[in-house]
C-alpha positions as CSV (number, residue, x, y, z in Angstrom):
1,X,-7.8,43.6,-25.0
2,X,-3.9,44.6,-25.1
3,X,-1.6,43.3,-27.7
4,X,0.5,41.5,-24.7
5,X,-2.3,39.4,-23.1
6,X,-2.8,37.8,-26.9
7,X,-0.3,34.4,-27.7
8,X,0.8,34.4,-30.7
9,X,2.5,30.7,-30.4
10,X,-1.5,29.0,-30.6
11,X,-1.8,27.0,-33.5
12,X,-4.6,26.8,-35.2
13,X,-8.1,25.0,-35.1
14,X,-6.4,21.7,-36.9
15,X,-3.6,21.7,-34.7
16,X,-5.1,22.4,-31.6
17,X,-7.5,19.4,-32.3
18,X,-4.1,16.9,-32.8
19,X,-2.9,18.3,-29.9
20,X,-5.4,18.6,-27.7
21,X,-8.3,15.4,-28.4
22,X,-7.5,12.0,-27.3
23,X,-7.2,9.1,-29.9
24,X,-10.1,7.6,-28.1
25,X,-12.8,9.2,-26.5
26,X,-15.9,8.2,-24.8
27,X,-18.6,9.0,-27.7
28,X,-20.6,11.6,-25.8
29,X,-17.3,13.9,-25.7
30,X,-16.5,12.8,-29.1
31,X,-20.2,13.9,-30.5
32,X,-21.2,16.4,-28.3
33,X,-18.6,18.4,-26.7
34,X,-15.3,18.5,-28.6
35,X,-16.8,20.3,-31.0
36,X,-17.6,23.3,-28.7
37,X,-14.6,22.8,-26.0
38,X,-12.2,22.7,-28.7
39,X,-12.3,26.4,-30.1
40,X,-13.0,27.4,-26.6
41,X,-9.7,25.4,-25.3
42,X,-8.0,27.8,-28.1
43,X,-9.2,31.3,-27.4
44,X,-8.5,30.6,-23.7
45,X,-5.1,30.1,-24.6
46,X,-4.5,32.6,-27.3
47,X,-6.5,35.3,-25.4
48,X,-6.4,34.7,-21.2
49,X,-3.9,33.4,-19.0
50,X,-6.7,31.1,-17.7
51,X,-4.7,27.8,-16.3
52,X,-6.2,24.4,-16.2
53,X,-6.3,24.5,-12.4
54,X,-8.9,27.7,-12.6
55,X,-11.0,26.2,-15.1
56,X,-11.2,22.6,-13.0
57,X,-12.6,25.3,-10.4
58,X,-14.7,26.7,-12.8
59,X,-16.1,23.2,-13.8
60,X,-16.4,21.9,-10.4
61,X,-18.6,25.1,-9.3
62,X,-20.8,24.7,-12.2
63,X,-21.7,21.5,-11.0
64,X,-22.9,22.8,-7.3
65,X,-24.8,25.1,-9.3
66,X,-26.3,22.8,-11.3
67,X,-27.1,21.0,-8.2
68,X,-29.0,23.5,-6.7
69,X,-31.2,23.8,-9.7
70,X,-31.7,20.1,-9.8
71,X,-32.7,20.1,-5.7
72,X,-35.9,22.3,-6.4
73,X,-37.6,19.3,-8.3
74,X,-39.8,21.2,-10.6
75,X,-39.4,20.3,-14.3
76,X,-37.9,23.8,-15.3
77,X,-35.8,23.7,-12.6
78,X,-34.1,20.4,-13.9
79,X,-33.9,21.2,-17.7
80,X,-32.0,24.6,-16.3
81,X,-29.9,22.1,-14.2
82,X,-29.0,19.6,-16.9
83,X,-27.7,22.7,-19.4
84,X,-25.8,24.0,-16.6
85,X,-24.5,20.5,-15.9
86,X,-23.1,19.6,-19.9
87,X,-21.7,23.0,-19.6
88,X,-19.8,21.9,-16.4
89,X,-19.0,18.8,-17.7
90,X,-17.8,20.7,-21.4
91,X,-15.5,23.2,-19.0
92,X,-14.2,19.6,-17.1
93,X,-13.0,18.2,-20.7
94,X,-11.1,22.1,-21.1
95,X,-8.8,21.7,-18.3
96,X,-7.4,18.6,-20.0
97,X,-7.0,19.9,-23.7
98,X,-5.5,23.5,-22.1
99,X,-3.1,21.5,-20.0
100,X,-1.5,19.6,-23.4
101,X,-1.9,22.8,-25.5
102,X,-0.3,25.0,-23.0
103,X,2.4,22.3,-21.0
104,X,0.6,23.1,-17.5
105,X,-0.3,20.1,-16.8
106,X,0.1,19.0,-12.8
107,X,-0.1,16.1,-10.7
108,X,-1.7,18.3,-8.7
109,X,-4.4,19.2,-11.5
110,X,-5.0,15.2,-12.2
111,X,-5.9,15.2,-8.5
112,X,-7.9,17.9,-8.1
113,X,-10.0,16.8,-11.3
114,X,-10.5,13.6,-10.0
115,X,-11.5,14.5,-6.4
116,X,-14.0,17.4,-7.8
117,X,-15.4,15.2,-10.7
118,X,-16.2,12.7,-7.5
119,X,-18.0,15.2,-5.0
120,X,-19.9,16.7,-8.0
121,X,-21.6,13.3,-9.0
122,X,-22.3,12.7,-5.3
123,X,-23.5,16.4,-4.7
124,X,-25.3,16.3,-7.9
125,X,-26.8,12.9,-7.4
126,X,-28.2,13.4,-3.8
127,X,-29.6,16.8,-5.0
128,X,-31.7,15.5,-8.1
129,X,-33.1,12.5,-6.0
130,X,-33.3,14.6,-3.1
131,X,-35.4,16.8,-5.3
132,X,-38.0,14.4,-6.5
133,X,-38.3,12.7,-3.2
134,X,-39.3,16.3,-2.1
135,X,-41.7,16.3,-4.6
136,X,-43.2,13.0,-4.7
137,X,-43.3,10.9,-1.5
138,X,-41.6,8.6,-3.6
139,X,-39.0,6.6,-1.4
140,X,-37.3,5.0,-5.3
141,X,-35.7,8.2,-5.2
142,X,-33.5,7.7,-1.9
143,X,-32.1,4.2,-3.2
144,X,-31.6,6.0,-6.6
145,X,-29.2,8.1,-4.9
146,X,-27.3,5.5,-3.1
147,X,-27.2,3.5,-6.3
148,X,-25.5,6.7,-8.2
149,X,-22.8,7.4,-5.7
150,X,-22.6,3.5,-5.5
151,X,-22.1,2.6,-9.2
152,X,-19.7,6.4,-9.8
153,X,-17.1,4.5,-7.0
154,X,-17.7,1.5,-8.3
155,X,-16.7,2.4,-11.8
156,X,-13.5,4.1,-10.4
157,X,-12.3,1.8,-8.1
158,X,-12.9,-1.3,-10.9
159,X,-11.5,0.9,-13.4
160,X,-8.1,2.0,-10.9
161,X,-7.7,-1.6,-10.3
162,X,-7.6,-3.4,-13.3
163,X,-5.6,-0.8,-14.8
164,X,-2.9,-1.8,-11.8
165,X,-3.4,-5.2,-13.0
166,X,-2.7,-4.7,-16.3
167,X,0.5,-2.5,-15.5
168,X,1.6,-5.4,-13.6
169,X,1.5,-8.3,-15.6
170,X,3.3,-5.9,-18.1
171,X,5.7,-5.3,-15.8
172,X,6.5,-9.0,-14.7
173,X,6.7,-9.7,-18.6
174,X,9.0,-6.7,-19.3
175,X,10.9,-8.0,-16.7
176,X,11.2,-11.4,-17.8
177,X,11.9,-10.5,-21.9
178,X,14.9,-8.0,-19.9
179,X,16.5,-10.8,-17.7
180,X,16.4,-13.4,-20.8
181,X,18.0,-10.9,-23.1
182,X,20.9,-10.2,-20.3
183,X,21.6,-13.4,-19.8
184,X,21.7,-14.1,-23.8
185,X,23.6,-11.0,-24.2
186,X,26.6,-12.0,-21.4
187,X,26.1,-15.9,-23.1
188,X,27.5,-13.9,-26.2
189,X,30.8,-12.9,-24.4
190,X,33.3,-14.4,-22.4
191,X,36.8,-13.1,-21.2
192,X,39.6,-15.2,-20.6
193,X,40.6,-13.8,-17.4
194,X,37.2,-14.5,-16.3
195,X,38.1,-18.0,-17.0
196,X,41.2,-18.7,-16.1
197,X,39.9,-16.9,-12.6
198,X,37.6,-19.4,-12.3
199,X,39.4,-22.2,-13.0
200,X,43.1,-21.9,-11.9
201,X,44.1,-25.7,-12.9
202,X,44.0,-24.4,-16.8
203,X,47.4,-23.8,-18.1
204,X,47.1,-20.9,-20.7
205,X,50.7,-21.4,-21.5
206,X,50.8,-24.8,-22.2
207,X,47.8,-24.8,-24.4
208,X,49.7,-21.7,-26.7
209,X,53.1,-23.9,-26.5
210,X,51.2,-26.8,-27.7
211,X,49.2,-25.0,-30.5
212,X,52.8,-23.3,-32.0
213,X,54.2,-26.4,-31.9
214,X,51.1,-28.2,-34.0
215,X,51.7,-24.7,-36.4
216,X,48.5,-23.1,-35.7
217,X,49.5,-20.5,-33.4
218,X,48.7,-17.7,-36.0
219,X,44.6,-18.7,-35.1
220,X,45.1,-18.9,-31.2
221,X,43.2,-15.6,-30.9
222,X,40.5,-16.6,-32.9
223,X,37.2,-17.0,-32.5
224,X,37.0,-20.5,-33.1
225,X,39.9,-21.4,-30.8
226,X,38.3,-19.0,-28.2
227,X,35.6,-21.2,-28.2
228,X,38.1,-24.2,-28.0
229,X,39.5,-23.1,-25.4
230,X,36.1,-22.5,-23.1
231,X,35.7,-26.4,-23.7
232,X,38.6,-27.3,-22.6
233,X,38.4,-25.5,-19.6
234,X,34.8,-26.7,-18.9
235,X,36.9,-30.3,-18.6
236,X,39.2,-28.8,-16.0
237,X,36.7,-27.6,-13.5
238,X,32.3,-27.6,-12.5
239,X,32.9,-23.6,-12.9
240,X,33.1,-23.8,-16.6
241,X,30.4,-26.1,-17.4
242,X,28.1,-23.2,-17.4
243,X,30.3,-21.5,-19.9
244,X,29.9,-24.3,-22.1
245,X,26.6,-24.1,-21.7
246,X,26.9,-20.3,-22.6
247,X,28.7,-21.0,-25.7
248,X,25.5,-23.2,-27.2
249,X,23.1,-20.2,-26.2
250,X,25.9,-17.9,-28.0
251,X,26.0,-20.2,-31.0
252,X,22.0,-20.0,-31.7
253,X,22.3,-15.4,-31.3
254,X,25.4,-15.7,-33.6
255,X,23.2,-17.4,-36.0
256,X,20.6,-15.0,-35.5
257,X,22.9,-12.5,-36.4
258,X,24.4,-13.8,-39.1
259,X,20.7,-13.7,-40.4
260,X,20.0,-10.2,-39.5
261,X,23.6,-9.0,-41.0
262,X,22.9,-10.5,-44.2
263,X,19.3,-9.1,-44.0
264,X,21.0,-5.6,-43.5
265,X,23.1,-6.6,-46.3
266,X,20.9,-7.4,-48.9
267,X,19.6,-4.2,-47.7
268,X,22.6,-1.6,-48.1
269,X,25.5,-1.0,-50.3
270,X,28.4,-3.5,-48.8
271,X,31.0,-1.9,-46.9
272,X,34.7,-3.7,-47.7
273,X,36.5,-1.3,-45.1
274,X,34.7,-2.6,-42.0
275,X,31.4,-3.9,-40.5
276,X,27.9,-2.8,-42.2
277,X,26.8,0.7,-40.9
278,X,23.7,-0.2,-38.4
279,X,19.9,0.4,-40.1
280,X,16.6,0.0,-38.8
281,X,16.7,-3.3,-40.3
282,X,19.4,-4.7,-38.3
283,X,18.4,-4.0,-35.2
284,X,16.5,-6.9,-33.0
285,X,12.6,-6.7,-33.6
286,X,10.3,-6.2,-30.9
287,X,8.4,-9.2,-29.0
288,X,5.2,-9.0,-29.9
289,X,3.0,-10.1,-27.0
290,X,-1.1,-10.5,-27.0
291,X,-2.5,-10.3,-23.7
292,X,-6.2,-10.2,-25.4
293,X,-5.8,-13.2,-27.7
294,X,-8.2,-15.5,-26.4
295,X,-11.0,-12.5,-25.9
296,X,-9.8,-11.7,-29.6
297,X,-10.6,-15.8,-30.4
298,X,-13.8,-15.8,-28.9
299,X,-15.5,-12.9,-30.2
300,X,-14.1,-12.0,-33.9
301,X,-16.6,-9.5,-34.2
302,X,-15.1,-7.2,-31.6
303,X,-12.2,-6.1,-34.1
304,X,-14.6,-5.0,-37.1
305,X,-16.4,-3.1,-34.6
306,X,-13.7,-1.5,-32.6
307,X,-11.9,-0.8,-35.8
308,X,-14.8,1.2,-37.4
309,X,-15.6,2.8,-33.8
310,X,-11.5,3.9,-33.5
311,X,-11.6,5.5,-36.6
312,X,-14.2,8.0,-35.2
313,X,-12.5,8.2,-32.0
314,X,-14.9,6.2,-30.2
315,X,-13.8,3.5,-27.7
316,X,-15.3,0.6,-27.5
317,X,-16.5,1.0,-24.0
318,X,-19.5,2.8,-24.9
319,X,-21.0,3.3,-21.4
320,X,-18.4,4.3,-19.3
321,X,-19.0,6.9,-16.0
322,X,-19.3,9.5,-18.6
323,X,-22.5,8.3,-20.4
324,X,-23.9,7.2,-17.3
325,X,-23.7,10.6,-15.6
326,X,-25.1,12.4,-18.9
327,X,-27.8,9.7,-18.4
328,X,-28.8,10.5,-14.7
329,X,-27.7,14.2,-14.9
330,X,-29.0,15.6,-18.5
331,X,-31.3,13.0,-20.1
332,X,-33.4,12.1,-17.6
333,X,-34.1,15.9,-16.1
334,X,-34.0,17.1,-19.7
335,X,-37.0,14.4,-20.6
336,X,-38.3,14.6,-17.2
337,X,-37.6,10.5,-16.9
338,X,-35.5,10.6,-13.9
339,X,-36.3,6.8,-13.0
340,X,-35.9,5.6,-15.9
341,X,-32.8,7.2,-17.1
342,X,-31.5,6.1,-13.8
343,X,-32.2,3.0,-13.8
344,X,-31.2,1.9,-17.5
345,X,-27.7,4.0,-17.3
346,X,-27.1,2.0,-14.4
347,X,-27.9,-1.2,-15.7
348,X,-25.3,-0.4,-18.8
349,X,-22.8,0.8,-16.8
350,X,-23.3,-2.8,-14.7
351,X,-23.2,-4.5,-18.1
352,X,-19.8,-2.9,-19.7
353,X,-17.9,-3.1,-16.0
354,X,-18.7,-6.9,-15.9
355,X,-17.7,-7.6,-20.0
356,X,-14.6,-5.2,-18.8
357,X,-13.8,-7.8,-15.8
358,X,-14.4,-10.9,-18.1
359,X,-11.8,-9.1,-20.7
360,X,-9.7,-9.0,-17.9
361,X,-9.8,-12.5,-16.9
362,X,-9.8,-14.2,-19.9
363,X,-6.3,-11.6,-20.1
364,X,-4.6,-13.0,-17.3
365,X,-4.8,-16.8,-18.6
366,X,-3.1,-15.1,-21.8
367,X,-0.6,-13.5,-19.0
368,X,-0.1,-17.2,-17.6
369,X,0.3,-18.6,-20.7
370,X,3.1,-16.4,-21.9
371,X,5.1,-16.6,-18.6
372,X,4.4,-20.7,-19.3
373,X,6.1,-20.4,-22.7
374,X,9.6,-18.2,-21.2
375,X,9.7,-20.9,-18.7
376,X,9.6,-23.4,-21.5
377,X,12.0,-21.6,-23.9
378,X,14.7,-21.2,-20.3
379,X,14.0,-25.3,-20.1
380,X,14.5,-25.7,-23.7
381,X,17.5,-23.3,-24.3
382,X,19.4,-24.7,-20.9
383,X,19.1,-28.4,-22.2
């Protein structure tokens, strides 16, 4: 191999597993293919110029292979099948990790991935029932095939839309935490030409001539009398009243931040030439919002066990379309228990996609709730 074809710039094993592995993974990948695809996702960077678009290729032809194996029905035939399928699956995890290790990642790659990972469970399922049905007369087969292309859509188009959902009601909230914090932040400021513009019966002059003459003209550009002044425009015209109003919703952020500089205060060396130099501390903390409280509330248990699955990587969805096609594809061919494996990998899969839509609905009461409490917080800050 020449010296030029080798990259240098490849961490190593550690780094190239930060890099590379997701923080959560479905536990099959965690267990039983990150430890082979990630040295391999290394020496196919450090040695080839293999990109993740080839290997996608690589993976998805694998899989007809492995299909081909799995149509000839004898036992053999499917435990060659189901090694040539992991190792099809173990090159469709590479394309990922070589994509964030290299920076050749592609919309174009995310599509092809998903389109090939799609025809390769139909291809594969039709073959390995096909197979059987070949073998045995039996007609379970043929509605075992339906049910696997079935339940692989399924999965994807439940999984596509509630994660549309979700990134929708965090949109709308986004949205509304953004227009409350502009209307707060031009609450906190008010020009006098503004005012005068909207109400042209308010004599500027006269209200300076009359404050020199009580011998207070030296605090006319005050604060204080800034805020005087709004109120006594507000009495001169409708257009002001909403400036009055934005004076109250000023008064409640100025105390805020007379709170958060005295926090930063108590926090840094004081500063007599000028304001207090800006720290992490001062800065406005971030709105926490729970869209899984009440799922949270009604099953405690959830957190201990998602903690202690997290810190091994492993989400909590433990059969996703992943385990369910190492079910149907490798276990059952592998144990020669095609039926079976069928059957029960389907009837998890069912099981975690319907506790996945009840997480989600019991998430958009928590969405309705916290739209219910801006609308009450606008109601209460207006009055």
């Amino acid at each position: 191999m020449s010296r030029q074809s080798v990259r240098p710039d490849v961490p190593p094993l550690a780094e190239v597993r930060r890099i590379t592995q997701k923080k959560r993974d479905a536990w099959w990948t965690v267990i039983l293919v990150d430890p082979l695809a990630t040295p391999l996702v290394r020496l196919t960077a450090r040695y080839t110029r293999i990109t993740p678009n080839q290997i996608t290729w690589g993976a998805f032809v694998l899989g007809l292979v492995s299909s081909v194996f799995f149509a000839f029905g004898d036992w053999q035939w499917l435990v060659l099948g189901a090694v040539i399928y992991h190792f099809s699956f173990v090159l469709d995890c590479m394309d990922g990790k070589v994509a964030r290790l290299t920076g050749q990642g592609s919309v174009f790659g995310a599509w092809l991935d998903f389109v090939f990972d799609r025809i390769r469970v139909m291809v594969c399922g039709v073959a390995l029932m096909g197979g059987q049905y070949a073998r045995t007369h039996d007609e379970t087969y043929i509605w075992l095939a339906v049910a696997v292309v079935f339940l692989d859509t399924l999965r994807y188009i439940n999984s596509l839309e509630i994660f549309k959902i979700r990134h929708t009601m965090r949109k709308q909230i986004k949205a509304r935490v953004r227009a409350a914090r502009r209307a707060e932040n031009a609450a906190e400021l008010a020009f006098m030409e503004d005012l005068l513009r909207d109400n042209p019966e308010a004599d500027v002059e006269q209200d300076l001539e009359r404050a020199k003459a009580e011998g207070v003209a030296s605090e006319v550009h005050s604060s204080d009398d800034a805020d005087s002044r709004v109120e006594s425009y507000a009495d001169a015209g409708a257009h002001t009243a909403s400036y009055a109003d934005a004076g109250a919703h000023a008064e409640s952020y100025a105390d805020a931040a007379s709170r958060t500089a005295s926090h930063a205060e108590a926090g840094s060396p004081a500063d007599p030439g000028g304001p207090a130099p800006a720290t992490a501390g001062s800065r406005r903390k971030a709105q926490v919002i729970d869209l899984h409280q009440e799922f949270r509330g009604k099953f405690p248990a959830y957190l201990r066990a998602r903690s202690f699955l997290l810190r091994h990587r492993i989400r909590t969805h433990l059969v996703s379309g992943i385990e369910f096609q190492m079910g149907v594809f490798i276990i059952g061919p592998l144990f020669d228990v095609v039926i079976p494996a069928t059957i029960v990998s389907g009837a998890l899969l069912l099981v975690f996609e319907l506790a996945i839509i009840y997480k989600l609905l019991l998430s958009t009461r928590d969405f309705s709730r916290t739209l219910d409490s801006f609308e009450k917080r606008e109601v209460a800050t207006a009055a």
